[in-house]
C-alpha positions in Angstrom: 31.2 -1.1 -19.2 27.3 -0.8 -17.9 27.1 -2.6 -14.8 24.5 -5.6 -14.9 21.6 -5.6 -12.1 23.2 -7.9 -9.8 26.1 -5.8 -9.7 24.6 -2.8 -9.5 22.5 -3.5 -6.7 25.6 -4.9 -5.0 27.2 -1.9 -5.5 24.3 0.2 -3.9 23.8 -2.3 -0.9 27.6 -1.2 -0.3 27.4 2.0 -0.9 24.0 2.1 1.5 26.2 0.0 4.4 29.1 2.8 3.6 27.0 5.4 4.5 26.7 7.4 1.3 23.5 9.6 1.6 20.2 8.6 0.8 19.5 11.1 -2.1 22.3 9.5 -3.7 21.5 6.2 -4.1 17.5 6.6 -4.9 18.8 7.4 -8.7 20.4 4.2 -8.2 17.9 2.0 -7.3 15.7 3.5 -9.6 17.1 2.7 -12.3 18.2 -0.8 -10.8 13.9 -1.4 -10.6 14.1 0.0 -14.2 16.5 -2.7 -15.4 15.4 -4.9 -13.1 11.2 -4.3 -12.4 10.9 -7.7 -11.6 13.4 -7.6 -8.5 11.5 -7.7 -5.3 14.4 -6.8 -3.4 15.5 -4.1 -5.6 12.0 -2.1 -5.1 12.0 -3.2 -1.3 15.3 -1.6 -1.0 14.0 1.7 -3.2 11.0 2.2 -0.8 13.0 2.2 2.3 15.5 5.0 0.6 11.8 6.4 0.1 10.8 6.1 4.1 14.2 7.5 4.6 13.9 10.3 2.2 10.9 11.3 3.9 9.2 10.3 0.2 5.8 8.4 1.8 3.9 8.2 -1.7 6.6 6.9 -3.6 7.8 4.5 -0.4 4.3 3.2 -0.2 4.1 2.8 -4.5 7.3 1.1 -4.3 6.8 -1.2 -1.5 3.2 -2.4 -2.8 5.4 -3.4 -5.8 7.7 -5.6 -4.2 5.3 -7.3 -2.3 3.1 -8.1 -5.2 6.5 -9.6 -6.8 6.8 -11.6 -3.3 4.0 -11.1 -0.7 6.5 -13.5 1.8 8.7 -10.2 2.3 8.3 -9.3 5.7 10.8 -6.3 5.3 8.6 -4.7 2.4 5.7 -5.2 4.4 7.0 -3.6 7.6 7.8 -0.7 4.8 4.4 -0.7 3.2 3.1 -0.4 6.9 5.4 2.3 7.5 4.5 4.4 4.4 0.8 3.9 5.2 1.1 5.2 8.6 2.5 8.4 7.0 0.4 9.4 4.5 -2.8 8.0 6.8 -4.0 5.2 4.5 -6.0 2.4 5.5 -5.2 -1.3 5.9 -2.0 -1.6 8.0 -2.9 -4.6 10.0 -2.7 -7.0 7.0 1.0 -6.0 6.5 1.7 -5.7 10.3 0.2 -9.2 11.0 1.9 -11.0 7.8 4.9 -9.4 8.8 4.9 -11.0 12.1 4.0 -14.2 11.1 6.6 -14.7 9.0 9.3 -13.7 11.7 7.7 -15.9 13.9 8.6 -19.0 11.1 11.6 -17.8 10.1 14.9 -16.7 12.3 16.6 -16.1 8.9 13.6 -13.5 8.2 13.7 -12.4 11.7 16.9 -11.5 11.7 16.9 -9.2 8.5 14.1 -7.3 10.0 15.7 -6.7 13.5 18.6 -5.4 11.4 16.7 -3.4 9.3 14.9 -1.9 12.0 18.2 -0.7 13.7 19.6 0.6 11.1 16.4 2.9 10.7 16.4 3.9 13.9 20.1 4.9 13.8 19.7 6.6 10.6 16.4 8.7 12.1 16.6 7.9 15.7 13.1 9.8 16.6 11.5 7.8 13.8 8.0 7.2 15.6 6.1 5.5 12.9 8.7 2.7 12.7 8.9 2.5 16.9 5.2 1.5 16.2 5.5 -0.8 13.5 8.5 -2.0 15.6 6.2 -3.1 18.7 3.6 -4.2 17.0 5.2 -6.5 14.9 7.5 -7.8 18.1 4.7 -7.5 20.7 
């Protein structure tokens, strides 16, 4: 039985918190963005496999997507501002300054994105790009 896109991004999210490699799960969530292209969280989640993968072009491609779906995502901002630090492209304040206005409303929002950022820097502890996204966005 195929699983539907719900499921199958909850299955990846837990597989992702299990600690199943990265390369595994991008097949995953791109065919989850497949099923689902309309899934901001599904291509926020496939861009920071993408940052994680070391994949800056596709990170950046899929985080523009998920913040045209919904430009109030902080986290696919901080991963658009990530992926343009990498690959040198221009215009990283807009999604560094939107990104920390909306922690600054929202704990909820605030929250996700202190997690998220932990859990990067755990998975690539020397990750320098996101240390400066990071302070930026919390200065």
């Amino acid at each position: 039985m195929t699983q539907t896109a719900e499921e199958l991004f909850t299955s990846g999210i837990e597989r992702y918190k299990n600690g199943e490699p990265v390369a595994d799960l991008i097949p995953t969530f791109k065919q989850l963005c497949d099923r689902a292209p309309k899934s901001s969280p599904a291509w926020t989640c496939l861009s920071w496999l993408y940052l994680l993968a070391d994949k800056h072009d596709a990170a950046y491609k899929a985080a523009t997507k998920a913040i045209k779906l919904n430009p109030q995502d902080p986290q696919a901002r901080v991963n658009a501002a990530v992926a343009m630090l990498e690959i040198g492209k221009k215009g990283v304040r807009d999604h560094i300054d939107t990104a920390a206005q909306l922690v600054t409303i929202s704990d909820e929002l605030r929250q996700e994105v202190e997690e998220s950022l932990a859990d990067g820097f755990k998975r690539k502890p020397e990750w320098k790009t996101l240390k400066r996204v990071q302070d930026w966005i919390f200065e």
